[in-house]
C-alpha positions in Angstrom: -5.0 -35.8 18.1 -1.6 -35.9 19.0 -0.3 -34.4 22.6 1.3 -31.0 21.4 5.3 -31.3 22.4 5.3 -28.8 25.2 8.9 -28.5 27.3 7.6 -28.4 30.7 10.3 -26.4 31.6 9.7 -23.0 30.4 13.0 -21.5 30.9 16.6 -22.3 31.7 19.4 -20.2 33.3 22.4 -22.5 33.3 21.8 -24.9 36.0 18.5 -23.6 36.4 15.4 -24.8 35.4 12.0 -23.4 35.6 9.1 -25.6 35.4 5.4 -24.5 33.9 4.2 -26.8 37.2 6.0 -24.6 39.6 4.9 -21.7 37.8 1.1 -22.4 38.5 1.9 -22.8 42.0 3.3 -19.4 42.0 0.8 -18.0 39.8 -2.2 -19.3 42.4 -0.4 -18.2 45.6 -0.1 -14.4 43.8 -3.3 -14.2 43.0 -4.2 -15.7 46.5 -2.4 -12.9 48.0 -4.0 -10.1 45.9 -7.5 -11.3 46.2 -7.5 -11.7 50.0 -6.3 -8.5 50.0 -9.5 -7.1 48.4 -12.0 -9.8 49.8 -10.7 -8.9 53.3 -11.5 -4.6 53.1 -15.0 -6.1 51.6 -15.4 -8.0 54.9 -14.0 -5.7 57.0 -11.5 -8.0 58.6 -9.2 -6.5 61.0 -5.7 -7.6 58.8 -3.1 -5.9 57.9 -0.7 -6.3 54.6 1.4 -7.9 56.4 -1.6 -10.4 58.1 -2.1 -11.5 54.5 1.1 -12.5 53.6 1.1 -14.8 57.1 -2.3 -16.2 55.9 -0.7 -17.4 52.2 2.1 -18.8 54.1 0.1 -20.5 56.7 -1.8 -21.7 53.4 0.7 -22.5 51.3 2.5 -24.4 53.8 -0.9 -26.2 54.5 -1.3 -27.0 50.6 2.1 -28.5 50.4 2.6 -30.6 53.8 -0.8 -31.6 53.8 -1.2 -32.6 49.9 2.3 -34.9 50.1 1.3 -36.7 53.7 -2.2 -37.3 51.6 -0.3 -38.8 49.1 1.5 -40.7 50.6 -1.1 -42.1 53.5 -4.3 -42.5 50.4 -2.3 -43.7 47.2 0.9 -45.1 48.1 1.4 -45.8 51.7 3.5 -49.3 50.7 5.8 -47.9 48.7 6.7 -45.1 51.4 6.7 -47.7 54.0 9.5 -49.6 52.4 11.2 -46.2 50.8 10.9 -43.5 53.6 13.2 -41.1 52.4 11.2 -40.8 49.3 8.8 -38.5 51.0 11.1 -36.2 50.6 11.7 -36.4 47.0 8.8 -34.0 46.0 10.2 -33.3 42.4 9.2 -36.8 41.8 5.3 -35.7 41.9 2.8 -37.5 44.3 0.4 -34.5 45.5 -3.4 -34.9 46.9 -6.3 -32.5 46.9 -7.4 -34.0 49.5 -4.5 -34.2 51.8 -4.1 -30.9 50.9 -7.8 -29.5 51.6 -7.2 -31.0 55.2 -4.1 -29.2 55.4 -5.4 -26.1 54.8 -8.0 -26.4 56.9 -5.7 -27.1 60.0 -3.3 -24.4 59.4 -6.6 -21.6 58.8 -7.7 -23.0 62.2 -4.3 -22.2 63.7 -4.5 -19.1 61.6 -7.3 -17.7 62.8 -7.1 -18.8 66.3 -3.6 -16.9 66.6 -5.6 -13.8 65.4 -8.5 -14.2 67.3 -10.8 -14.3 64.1 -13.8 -16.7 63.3 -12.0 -20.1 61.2 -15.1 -19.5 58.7 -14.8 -16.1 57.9 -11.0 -16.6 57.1 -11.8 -19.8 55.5 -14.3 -18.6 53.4 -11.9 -16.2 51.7 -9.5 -19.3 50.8 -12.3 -21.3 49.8 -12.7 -18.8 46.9 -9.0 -18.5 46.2 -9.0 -22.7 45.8 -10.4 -23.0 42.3 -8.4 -20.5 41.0 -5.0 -22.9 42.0 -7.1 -26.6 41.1 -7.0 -25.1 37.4 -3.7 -24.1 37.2 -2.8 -26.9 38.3 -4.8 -28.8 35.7 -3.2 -27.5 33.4 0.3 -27.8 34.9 -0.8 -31.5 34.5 -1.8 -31.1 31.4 1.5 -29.5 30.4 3.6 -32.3 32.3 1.2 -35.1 30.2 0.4 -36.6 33.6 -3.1 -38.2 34.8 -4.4 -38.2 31.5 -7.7 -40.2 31.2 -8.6 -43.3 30.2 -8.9 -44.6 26.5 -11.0 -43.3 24.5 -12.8 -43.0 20.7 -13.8 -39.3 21.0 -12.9 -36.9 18.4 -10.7 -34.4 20.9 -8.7 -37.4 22.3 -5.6 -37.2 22.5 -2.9 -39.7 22.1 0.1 -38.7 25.3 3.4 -39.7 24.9 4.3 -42.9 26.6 0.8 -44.2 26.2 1.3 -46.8 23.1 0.0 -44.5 20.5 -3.8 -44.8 22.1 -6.2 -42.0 22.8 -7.4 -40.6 25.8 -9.6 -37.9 27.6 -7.5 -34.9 28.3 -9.5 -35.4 31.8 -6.6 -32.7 33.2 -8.8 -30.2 30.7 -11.9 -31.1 31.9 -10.9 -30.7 35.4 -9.1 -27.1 34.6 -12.7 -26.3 33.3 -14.8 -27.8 36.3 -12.9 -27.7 39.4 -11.4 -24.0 38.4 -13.8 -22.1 36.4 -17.0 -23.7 36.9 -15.8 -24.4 41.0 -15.1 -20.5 41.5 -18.1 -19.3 39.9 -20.6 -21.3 42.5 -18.0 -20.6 45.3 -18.0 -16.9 44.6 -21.9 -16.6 44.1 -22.3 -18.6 47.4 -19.7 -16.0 49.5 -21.6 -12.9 47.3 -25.6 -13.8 47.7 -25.0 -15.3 51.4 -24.1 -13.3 54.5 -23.5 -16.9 56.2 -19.9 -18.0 57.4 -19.2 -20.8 56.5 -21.9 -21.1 53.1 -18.9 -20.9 51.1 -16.7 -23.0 52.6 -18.8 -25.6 52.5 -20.1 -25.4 49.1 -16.4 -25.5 47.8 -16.2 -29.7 49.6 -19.7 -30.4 48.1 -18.9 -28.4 44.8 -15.5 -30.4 44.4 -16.4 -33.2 45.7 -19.0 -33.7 42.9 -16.8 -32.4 40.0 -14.3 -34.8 40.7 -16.4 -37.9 41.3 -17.7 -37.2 38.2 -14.3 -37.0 36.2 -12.8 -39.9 37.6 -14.8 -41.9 35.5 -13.0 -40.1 32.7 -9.5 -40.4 34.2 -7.3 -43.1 34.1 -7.0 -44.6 37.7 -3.5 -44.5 39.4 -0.9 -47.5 38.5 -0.7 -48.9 42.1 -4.2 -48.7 43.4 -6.7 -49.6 40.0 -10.5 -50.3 41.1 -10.6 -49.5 44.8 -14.3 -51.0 45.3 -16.3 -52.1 42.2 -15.8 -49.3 39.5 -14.9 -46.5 41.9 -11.6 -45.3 42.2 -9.5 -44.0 45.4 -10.3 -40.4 44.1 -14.0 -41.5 44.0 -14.2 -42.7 47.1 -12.5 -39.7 48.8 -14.8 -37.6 47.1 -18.2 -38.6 47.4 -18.3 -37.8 51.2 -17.0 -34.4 50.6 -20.2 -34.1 48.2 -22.6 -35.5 50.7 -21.1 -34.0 53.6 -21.1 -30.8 52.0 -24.3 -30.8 50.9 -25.4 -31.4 54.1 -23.5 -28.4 55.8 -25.1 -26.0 53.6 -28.4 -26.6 54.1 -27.3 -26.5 58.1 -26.0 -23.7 57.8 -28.5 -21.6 55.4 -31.5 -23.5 57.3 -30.1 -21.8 61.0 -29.5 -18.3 59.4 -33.1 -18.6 58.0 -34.4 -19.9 61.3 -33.0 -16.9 63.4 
């Protein structure tokens, strides 16, 4: 199959350009907003309209900051080192989940220490919001034909442009599929069927964490780093603690509750 030509930008006004990337970012932090609206008045959290927005910000802010610095520091510190104003140049791509997960975490901490509010109760809110923006940005990736997968003889491959006419997995589609839909489904039943703080939270590390060890085997590794260790990737390697730890954390967490 052929990558259908999309125009990543899906709309110019003169000068302007508006890109379907940016869009999903914009898309996530609406829906953000709007759902920790309603998730708050369900948990009976003392904020305000106006607490909300200062919790997407704090957020988005954390997403942003924290994903380039995780860039930069896990996938290509040595070209940074020897180009440092090229951290600035975010247009040029170069965004980590996991930078960005740590991130967020700092700045809900700060958060919710500012409002005198526990950092799981808060952060259990975001953790549902998070698969909603990992599969927009999927398929903003998908979109951009970028970290496509690796080659492939499957009937739904698809040959991207600037990849010598060869196959590969659309690995940004099976990413869309399980860190955004099937991610916030667990996430959600976990923060529904458990009264714990912090159940959530903790099943969105191990939930992702899995998901994406999984697809890295299915997605072509990044230019600069190949192989890390053996047949693990950087994103592998990154990942597989979140699983474990994860894991771990839940069944704290549920086996205390259930203890007291």
């Amino acid at each position: 199959m052929q990558f259908p030509q999309i125009d990543p930008v899906f709309l110019r006004i003169g000068p302007l350009q508006f890109r379907w990337y940016g869009l999903m970012y914009v898309l996530s932090f609406i829906f953000t907003y709007f759902f920790l609206r309603t998730e708050s008045r369900r948990k009976k959290l003392p904020l305000s309209t106006d607490d909300i927005s200062d919790l997407v910000f704090y957020g988005a802010m954390g997403v942003v900051l924290g994903g380039r610095l995780g860039y930069i520091l896990f996938y290509n510190l040595g070209f940074y080192l020897t180009h440092p104003l090229r951290v600035f140049a975010v247009w040029e791509g170069g965004m980590s989940f996991h930078g960005g997960m740590l991130g967020v975490c700092a700045a809900i901490f700060l958060y919710a220490r500012r409002k005198k509010l526990s950092f799981f109760s808060v952060m259990d809110m975001v953790a549902q919001c998070a698969p909603v923006g990992l599969g927009l940005g999927r398929i903003g990736n998908f979109i951009n034909a970028e970290l496509y997968g690796r080659q492939t003889d499957v009937p739904w491959g698809i040959v991207f442009p600037g990849t010598g006419g060869v196959a590969r997995h659309p690995s940004q589609l099976y990413e869309a599929f399980l860190e955004g839909i099937a991610l916030f489904v667990i996430v959600r039943l976990a923060a529904r069927k458990s009264n714990v703080d912090g159940i959530a939270s903790w099943s969105l590390i191990a939930g992702y964490g899995l998901f994406r060890f999984i697809v890295e085997f299915f997605r072509e590794p990044d230019a600069q780093l190949g192989m890390v260790v053996g047949i693990f990737s950087m994103g592998q390697l990154l990942s597989l603690p979140m699983f474990l730890l994860g894991s771990i954390m839940v069944y704290i967490f549920y086996k205390r509750h259930v203890m007291h």
